[in-house]
PDB file of N, CA, C and O in Angstrom:
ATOM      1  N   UNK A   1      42.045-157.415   0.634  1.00  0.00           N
ATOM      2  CA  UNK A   1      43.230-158.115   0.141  1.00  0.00           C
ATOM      3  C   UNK A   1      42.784-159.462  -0.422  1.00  0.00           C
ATOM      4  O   UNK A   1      42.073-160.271   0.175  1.00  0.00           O
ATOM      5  N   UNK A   2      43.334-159.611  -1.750  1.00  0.00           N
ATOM      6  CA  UNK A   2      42.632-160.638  -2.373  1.00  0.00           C
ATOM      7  C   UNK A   2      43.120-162.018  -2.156  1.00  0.00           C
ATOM      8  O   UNK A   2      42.482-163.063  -2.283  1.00  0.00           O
ATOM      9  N   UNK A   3      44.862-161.783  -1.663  1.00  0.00           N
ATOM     10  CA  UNK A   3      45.429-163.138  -1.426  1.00  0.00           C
ATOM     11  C   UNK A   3      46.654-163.418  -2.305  1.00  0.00           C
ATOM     12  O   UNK A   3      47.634-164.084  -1.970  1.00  0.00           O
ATOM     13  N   UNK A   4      46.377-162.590  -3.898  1.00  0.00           N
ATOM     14  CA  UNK A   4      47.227-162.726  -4.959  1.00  0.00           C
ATOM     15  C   UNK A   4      48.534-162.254  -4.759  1.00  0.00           C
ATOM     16  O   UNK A   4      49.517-162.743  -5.315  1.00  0.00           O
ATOM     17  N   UNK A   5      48.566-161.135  -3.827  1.00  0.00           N
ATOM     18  CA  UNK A   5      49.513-160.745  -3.626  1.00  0.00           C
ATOM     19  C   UNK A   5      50.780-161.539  -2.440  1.00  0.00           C
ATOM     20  O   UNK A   5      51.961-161.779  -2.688  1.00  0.00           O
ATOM     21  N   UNK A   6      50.299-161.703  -1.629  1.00  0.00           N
ATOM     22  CA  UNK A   6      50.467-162.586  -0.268  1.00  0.00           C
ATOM     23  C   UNK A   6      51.026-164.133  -0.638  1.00  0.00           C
ATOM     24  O   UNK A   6      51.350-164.940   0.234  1.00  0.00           O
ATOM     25  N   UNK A   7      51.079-164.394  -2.039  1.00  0.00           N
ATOM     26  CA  UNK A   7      51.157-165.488  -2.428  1.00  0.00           C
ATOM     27  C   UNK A   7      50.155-167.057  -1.921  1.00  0.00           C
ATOM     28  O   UNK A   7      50.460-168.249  -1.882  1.00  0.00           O
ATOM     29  N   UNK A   8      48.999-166.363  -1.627  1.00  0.00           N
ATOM     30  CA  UNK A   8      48.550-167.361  -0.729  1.00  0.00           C
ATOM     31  C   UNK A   8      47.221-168.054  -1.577  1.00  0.00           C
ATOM     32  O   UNK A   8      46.335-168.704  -1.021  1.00  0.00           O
ATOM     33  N   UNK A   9      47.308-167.679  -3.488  1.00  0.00           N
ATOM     34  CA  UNK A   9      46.577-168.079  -4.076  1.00  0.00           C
ATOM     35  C   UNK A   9      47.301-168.519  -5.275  1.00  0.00           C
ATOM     36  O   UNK A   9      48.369-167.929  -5.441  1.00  0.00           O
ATOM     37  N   UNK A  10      46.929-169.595  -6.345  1.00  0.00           N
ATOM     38  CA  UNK A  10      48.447-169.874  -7.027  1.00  0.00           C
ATOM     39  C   UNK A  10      48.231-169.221  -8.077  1.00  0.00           C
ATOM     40  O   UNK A  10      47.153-168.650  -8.240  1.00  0.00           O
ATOM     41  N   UNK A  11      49.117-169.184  -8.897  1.00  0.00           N
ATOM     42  CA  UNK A  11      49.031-168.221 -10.006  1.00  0.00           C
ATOM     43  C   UNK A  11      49.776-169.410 -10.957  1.00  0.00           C
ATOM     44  O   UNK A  11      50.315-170.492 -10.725  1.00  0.00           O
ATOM     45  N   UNK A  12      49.515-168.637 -12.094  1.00  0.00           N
ATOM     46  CA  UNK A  12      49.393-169.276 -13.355  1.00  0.00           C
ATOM     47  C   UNK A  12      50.602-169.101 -13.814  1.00  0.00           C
ATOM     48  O   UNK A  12      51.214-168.272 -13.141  1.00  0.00           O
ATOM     49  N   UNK A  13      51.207-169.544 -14.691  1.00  0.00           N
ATOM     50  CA  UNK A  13      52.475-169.155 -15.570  1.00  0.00           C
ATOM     51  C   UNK A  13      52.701-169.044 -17.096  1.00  0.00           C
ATOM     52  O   UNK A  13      52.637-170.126 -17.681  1.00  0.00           O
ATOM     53  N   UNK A  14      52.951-167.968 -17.855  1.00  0.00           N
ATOM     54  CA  UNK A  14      52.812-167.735 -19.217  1.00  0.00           C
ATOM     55  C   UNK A  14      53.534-168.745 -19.951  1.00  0.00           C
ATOM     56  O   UNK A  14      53.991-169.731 -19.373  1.00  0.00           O
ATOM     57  N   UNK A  15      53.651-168.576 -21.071  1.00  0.00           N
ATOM     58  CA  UNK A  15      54.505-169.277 -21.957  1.00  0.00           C
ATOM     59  C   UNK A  15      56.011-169.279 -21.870  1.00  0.00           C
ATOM     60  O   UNK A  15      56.715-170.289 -21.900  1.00  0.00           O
ATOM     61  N   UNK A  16      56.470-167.896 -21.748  1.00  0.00           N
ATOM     62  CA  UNK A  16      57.924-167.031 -21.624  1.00  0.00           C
ATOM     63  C   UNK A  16      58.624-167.789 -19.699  1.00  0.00           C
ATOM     64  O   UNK A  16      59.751-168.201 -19.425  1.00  0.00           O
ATOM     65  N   UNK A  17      57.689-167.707 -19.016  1.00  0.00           N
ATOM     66  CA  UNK A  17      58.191-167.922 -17.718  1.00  0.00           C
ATOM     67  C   UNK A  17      58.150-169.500 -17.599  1.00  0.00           C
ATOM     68  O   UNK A  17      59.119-169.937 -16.979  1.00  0.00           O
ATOM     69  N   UNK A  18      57.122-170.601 -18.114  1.00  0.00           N
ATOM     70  CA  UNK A  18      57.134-171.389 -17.855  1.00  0.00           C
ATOM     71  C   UNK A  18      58.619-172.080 -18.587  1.00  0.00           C
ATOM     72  O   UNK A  18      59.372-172.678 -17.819  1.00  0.00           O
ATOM     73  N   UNK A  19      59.056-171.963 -20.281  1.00  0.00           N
ATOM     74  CA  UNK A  19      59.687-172.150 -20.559  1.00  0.00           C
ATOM     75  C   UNK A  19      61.072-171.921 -20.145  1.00  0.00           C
ATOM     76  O   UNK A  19      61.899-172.713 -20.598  1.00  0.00           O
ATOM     77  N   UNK A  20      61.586-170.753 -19.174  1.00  0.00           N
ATOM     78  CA  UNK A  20      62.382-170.503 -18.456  1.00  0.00           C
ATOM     79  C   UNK A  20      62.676-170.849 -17.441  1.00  0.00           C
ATOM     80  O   UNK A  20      63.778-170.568 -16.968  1.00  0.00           O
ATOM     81  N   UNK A  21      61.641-171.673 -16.707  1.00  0.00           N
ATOM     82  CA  UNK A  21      61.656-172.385 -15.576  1.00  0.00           C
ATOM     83  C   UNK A  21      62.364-174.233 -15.982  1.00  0.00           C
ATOM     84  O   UNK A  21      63.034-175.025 -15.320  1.00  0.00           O
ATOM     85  N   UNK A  22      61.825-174.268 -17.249  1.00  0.00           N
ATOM     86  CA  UNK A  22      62.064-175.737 -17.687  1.00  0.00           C
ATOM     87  C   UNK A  22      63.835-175.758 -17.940  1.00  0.00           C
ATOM     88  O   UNK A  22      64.694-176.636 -17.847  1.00  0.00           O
ATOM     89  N   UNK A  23      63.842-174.511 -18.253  1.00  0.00           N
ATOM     90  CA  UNK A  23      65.451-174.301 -18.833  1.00  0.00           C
ATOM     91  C   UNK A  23      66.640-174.779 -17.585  1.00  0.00           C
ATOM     92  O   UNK A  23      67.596-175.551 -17.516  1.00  0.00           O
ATOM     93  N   UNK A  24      65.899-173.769 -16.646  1.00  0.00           N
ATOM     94  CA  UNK A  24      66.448-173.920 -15.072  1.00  0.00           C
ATOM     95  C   UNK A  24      66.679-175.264 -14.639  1.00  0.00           C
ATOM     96  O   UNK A  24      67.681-175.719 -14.087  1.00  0.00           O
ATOM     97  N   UNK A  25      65.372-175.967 -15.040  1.00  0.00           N
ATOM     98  CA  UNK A  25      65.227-177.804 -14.439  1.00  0.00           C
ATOM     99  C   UNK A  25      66.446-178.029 -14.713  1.00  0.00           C
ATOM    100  O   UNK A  25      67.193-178.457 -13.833  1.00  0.00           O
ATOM    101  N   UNK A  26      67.023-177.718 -16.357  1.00  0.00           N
ATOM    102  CA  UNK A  26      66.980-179.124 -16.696  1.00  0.00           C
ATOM    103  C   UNK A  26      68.974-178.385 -16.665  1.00  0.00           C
ATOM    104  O   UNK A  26      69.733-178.929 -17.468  1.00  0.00           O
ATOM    105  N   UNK A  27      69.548-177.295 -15.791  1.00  0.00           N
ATOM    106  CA  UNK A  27      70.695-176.751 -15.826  1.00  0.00           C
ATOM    107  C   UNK A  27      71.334-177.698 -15.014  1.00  0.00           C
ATOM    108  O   UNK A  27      72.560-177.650 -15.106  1.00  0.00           O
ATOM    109  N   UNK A  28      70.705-178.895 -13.932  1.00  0.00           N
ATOM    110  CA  UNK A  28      71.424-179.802 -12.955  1.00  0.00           C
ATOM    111  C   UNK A  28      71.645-180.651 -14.206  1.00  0.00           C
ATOM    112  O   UNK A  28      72.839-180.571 -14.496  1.00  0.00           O
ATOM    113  N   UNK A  29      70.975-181.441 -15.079  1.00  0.00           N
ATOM    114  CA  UNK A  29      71.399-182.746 -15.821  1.00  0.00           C
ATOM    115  C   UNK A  29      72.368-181.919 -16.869  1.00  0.00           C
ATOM    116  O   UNK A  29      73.417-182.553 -16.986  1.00  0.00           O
ATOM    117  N   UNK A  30      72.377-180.908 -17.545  1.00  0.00           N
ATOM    118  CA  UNK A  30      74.019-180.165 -18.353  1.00  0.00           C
ATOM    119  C   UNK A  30      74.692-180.532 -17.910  1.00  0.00           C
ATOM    120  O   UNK A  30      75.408-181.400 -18.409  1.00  0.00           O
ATOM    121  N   UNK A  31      74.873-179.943 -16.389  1.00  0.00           N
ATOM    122  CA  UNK A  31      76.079-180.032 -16.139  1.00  0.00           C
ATOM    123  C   UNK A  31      76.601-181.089 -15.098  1.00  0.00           C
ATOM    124  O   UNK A  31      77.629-180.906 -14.446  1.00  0.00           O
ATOM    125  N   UNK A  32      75.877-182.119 -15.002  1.00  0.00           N
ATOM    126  CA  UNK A  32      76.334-183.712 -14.930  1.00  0.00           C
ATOM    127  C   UNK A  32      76.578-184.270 -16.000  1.00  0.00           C
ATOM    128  O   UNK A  32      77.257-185.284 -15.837  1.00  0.00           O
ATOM    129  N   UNK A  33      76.233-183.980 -17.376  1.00  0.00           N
ATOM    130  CA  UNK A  33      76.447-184.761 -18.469  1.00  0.00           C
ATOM    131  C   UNK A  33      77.627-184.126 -18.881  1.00  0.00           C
ATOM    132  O   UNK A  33      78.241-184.798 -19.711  1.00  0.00           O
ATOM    133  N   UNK A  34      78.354-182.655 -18.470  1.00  0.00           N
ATOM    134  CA  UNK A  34      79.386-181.856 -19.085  1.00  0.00           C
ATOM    135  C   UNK A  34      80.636-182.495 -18.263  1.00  0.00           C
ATOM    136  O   UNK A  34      81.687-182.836 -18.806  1.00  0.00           O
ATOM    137  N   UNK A  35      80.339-182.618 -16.734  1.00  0.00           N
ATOM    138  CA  UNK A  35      81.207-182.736 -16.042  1.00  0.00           C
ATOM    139  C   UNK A  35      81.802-184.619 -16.639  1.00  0.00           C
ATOM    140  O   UNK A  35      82.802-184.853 -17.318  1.00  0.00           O
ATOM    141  N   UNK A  36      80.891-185.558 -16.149  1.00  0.00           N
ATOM    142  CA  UNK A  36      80.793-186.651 -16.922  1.00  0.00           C
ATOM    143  C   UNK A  36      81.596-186.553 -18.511  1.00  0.00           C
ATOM    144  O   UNK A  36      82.610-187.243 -18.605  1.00  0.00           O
ATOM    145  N   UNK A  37      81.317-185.993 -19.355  1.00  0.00           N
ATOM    146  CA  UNK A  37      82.795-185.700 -20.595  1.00  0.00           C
ATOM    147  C   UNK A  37      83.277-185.233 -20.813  1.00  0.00           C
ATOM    148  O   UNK A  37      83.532-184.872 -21.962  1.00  0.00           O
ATOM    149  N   UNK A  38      84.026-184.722 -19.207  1.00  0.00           N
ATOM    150  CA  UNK A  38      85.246-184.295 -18.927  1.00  0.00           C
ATOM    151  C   UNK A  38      86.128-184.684 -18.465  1.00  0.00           C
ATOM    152  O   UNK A  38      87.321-184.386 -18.536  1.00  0.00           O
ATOM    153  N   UNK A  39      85.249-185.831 -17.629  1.00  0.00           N
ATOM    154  CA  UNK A  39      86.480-186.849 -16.624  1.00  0.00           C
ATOM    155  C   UNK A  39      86.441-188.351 -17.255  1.00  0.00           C
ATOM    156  O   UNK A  39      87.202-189.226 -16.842  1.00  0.00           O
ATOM    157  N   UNK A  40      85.313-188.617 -18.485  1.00  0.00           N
ATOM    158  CA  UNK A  40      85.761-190.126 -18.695  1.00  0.00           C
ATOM    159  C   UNK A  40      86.261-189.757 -19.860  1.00  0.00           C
ATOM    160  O   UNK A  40      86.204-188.691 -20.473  1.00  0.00           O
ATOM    161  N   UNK A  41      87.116-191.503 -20.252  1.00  0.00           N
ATOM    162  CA  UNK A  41      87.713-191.567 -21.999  1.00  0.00           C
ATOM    163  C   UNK A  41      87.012-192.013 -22.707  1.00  0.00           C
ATOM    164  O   UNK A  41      86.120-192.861 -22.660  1.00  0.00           O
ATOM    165  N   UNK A  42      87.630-191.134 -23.721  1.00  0.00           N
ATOM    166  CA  UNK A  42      85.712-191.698 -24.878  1.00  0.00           C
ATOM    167  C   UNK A  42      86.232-192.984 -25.200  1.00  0.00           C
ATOM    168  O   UNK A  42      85.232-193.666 -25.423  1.00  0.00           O
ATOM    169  N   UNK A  43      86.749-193.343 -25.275  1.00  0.00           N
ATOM    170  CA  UNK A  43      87.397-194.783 -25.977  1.00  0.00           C
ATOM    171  C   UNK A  43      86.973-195.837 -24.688  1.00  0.00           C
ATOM    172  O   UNK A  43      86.115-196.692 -24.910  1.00  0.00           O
ATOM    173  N   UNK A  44      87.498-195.758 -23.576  1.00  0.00           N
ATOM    174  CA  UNK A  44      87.697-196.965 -22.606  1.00  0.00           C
ATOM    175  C   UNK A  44      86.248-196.728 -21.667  1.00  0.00           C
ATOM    176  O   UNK A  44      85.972-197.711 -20.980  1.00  0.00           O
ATOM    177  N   UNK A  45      85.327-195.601 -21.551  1.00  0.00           N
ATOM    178  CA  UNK A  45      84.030-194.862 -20.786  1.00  0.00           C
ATOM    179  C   UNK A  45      84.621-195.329 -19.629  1.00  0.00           C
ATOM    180  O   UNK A  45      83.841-195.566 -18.706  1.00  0.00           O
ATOM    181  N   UNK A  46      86.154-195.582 -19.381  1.00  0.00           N
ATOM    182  CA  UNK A  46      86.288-195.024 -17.935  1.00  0.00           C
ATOM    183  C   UNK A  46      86.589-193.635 -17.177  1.00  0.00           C
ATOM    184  O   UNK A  46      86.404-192.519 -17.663  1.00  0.00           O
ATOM    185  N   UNK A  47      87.103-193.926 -15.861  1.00  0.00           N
ATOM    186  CA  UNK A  47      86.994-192.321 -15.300  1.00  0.00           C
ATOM    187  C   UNK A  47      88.275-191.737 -15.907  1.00  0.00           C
ATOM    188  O   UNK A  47      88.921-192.709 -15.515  1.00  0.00           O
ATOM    189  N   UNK A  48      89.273-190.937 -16.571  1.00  0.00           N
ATOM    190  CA  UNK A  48      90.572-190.204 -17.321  1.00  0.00           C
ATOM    191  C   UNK A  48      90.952-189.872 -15.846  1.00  0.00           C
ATOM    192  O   UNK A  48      90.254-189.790 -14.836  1.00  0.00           O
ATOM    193  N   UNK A  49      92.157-189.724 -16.033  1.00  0.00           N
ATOM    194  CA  UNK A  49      92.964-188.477 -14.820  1.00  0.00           C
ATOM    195  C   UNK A  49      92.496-187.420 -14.226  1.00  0.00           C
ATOM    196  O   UNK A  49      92.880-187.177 -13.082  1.00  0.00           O
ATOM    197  N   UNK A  50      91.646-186.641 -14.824  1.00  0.00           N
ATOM    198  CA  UNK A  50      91.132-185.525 -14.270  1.00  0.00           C
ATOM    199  C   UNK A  50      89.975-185.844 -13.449  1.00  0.00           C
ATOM    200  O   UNK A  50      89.728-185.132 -12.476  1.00  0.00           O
ATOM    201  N   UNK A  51      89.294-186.769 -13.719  1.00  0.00           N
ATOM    202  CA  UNK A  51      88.310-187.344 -12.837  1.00  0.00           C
ATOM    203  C   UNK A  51      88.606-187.967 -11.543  1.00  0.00           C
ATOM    204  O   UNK A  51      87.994-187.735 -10.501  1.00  0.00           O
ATOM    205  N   UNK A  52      89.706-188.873 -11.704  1.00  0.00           N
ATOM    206  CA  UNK A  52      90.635-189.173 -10.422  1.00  0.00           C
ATOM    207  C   UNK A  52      91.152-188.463  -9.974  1.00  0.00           C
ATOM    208  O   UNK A  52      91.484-188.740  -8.822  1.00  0.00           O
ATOM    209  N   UNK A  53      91.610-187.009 -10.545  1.00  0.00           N
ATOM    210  CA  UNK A  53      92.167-186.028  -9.268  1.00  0.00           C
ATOM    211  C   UNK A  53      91.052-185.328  -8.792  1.00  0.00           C
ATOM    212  O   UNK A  53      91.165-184.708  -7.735  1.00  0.00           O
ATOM    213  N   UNK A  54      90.128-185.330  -9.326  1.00  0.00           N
ATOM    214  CA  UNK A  54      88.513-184.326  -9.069  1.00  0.00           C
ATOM    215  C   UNK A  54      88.128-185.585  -8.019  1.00  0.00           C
ATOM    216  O   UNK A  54      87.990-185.289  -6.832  1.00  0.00           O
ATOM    217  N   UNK A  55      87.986-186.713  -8.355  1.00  0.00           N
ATOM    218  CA  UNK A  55      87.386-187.855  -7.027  1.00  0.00           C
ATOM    219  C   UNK A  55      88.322-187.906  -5.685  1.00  0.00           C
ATOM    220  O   UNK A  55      87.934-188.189  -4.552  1.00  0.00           O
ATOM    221  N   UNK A  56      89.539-187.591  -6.055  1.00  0.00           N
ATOM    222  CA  UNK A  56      90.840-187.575  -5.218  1.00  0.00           C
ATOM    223  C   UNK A  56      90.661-186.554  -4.080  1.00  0.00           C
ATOM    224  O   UNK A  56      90.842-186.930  -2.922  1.00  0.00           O
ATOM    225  N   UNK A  57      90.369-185.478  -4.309  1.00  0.00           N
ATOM    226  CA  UNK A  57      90.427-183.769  -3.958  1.00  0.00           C
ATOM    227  C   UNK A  57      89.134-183.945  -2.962  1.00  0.00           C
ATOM    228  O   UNK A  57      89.073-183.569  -1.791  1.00  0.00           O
ATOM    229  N   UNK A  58      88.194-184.560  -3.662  1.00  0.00           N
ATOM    230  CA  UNK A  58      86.745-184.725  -2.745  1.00  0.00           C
ATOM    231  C   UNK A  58      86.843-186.230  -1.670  1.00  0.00           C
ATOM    232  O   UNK A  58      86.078-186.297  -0.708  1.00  0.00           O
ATOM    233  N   UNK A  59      87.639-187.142  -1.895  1.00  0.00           N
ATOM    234  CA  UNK A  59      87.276-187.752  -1.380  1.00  0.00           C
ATOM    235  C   UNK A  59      88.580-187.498   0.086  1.00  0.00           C
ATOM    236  O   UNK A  59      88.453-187.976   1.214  1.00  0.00           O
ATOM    237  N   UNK A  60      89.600-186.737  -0.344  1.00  0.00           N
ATOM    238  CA  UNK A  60      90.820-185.817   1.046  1.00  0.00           C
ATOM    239  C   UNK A  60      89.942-185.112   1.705  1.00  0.00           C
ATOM    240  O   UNK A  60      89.747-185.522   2.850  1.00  0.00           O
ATOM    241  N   UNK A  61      89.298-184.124   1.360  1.00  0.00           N
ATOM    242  CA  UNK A  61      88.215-183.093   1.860  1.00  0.00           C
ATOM    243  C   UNK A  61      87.244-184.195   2.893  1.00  0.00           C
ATOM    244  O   UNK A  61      87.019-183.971   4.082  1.00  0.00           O
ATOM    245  N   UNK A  62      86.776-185.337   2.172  1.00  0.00           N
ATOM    246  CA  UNK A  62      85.886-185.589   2.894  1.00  0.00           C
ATOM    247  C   UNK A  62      86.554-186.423   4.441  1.00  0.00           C
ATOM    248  O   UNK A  62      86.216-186.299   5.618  1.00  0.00           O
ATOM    249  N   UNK A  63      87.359-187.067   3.942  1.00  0.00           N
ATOM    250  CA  UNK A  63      87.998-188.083   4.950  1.00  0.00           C
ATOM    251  C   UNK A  63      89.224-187.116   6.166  1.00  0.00           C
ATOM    252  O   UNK A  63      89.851-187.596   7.111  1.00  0.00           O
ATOM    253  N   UNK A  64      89.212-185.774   5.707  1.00  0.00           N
ATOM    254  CA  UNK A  64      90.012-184.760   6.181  1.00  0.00           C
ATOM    255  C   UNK A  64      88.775-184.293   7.139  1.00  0.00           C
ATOM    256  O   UNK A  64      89.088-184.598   8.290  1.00  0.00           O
ATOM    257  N   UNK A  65      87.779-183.811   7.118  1.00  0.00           N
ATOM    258  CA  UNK A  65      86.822-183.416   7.386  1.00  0.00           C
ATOM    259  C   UNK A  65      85.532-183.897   8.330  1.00  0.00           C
ATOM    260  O   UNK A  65      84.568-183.408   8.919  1.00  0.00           O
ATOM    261  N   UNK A  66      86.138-185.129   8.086  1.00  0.00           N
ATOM    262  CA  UNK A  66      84.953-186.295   9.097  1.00  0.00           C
ATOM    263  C   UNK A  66      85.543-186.582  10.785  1.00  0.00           C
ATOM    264  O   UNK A  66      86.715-186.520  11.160  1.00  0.00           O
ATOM    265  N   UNK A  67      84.354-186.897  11.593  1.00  0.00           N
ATOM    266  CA  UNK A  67      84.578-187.110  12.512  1.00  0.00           C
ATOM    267  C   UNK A  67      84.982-188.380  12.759  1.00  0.00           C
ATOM    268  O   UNK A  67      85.845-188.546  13.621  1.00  0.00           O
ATOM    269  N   UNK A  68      84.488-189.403  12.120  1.00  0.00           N
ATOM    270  CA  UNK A  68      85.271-190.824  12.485  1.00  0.00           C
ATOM    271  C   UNK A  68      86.974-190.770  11.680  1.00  0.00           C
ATOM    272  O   UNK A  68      87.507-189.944  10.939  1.00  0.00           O
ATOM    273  N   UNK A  69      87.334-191.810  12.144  1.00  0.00           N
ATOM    274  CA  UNK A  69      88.852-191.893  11.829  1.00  0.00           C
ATOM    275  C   UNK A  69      88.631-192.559  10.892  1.00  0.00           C
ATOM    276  O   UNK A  69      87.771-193.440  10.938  1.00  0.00           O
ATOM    277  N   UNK A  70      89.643-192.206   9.362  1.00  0.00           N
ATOM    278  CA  UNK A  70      89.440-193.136   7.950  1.00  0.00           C
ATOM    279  C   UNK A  70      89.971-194.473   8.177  1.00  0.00           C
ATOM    280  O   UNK A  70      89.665-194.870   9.301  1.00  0.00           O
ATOM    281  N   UNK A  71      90.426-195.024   7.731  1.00  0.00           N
ATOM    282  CA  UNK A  71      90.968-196.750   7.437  1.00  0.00           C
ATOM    283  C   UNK A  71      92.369-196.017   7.504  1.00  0.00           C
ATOM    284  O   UNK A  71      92.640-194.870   7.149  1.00  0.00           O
ATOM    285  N   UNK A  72      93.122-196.914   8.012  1.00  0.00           N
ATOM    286  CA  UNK A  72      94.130-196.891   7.837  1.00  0.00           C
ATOM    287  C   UNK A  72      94.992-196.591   6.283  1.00  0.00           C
ATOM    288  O   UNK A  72      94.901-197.246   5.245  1.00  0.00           O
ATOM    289  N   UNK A  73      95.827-195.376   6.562  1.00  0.00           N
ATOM    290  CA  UNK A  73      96.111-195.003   4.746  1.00  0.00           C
ATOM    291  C   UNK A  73      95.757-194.281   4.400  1.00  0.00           C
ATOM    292  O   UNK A  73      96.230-193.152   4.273  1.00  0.00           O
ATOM    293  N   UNK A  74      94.760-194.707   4.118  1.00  0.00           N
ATOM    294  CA  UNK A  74      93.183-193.636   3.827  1.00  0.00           C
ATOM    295  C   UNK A  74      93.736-192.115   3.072  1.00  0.00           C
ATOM    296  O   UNK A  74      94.148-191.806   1.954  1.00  0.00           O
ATOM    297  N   UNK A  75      93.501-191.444   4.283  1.00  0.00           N
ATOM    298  CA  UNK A  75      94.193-190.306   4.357  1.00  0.00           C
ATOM    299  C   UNK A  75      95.315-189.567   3.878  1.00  0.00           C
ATOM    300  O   UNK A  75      95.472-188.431   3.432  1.00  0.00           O
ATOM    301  N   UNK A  76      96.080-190.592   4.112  1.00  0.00           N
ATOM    302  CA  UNK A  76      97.622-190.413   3.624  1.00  0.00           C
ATOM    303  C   UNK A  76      97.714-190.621   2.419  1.00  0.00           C
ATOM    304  O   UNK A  76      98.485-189.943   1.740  1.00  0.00           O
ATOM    305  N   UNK A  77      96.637-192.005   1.657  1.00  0.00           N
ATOM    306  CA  UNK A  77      96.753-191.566  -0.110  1.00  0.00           C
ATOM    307  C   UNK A  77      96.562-190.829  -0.651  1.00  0.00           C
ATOM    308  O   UNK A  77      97.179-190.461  -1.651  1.00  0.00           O
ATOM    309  N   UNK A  78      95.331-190.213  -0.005  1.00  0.00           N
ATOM    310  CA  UNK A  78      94.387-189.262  -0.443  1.00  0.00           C
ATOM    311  C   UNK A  78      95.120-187.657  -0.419  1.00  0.00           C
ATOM    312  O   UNK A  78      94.782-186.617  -0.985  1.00  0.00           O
ATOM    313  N   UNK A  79      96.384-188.009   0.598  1.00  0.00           N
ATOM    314  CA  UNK A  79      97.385-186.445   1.233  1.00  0.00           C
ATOM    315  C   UNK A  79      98.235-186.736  -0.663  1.00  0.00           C
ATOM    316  O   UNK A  79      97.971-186.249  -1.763  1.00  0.00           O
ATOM    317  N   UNK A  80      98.799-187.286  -0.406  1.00  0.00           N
ATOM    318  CA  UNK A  80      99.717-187.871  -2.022  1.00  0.00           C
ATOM    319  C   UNK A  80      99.338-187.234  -3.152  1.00  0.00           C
ATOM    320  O   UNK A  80      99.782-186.307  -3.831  1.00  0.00           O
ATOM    321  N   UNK A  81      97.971-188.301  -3.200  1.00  0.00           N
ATOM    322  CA  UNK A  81      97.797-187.922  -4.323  1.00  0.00           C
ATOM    323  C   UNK A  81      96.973-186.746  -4.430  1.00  0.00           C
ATOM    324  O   UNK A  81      96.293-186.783  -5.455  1.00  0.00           O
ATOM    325  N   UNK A  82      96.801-185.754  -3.758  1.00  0.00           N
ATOM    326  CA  UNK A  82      95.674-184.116  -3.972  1.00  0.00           C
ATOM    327  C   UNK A  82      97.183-183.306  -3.962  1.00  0.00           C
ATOM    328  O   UNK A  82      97.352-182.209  -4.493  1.00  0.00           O
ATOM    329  N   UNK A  83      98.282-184.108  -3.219  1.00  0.00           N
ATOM    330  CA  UNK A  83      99.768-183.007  -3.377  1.00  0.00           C
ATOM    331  C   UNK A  83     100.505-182.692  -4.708  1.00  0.00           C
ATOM    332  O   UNK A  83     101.074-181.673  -5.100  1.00  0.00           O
ATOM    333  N   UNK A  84     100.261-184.160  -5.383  1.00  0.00           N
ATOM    334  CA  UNK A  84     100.440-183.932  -6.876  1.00  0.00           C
ATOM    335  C   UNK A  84      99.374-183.378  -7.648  1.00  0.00           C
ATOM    336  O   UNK A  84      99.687-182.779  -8.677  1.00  0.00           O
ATOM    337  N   UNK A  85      98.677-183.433  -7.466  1.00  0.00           N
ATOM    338  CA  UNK A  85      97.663-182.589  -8.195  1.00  0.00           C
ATOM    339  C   UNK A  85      98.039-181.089  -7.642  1.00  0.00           C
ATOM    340  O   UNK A  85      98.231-180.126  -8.384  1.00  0.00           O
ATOM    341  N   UNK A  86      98.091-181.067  -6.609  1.00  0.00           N
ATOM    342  CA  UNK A  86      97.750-179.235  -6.364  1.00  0.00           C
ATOM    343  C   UNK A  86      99.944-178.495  -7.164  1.00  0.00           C
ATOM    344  O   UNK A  86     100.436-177.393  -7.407  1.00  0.00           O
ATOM    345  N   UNK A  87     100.543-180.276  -7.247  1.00  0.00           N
ATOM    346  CA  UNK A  87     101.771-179.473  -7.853  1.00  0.00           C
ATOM    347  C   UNK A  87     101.814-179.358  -9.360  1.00  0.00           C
ATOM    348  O   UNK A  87     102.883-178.972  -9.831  1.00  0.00           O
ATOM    349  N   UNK A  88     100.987-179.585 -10.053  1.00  0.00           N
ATOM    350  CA  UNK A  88     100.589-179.545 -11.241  1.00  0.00           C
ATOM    351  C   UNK A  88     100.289-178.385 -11.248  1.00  0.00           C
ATOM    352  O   UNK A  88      99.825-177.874 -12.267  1.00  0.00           O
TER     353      UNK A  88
END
């Protein structure tokens, strides 16, 4: 047994696989740059509405979800405003 198989020797990568691997890298920065001009305004490069209900939704989940107790409110804005969103 030579090892090649066992993965326990490294192997090389063609042209076709390496380039497919780069493709893969680079599928996390797409779709931070997609999500990113979806939620800001091109005019003001602040966060739009949809970004505040997308920050809204995650930040209920998180403060819903945690073991310490949020700030006072907290919670309850976060109940508000994910209720209008989910009544949309």
């Amino acid at each position: 047994m030579n090892g090649a198989r066992g993965g326990t020797h490294p192997s090389s990568l063609d042209h076709d696989e390496l380039s497919l691997l780069e493709d893969f890298a680079r599928m996390p920065e797409r779709e931070i740059a997609a999500l990113h001009l979806a939620t800001t305004d091109d005019l003001t490069r602040l966060i739009d509405r949809r970004g505040f209900e997308t920050l809204a939704r995650h930040v209920h989940a998180r403060l819903a979800g945690t073991a310490q107790p949020p700030q006072p409110g907290a919670l309850a804005i976060a109940s508000r405003i994910c209720s209008g969103v989910r009544s949309r």
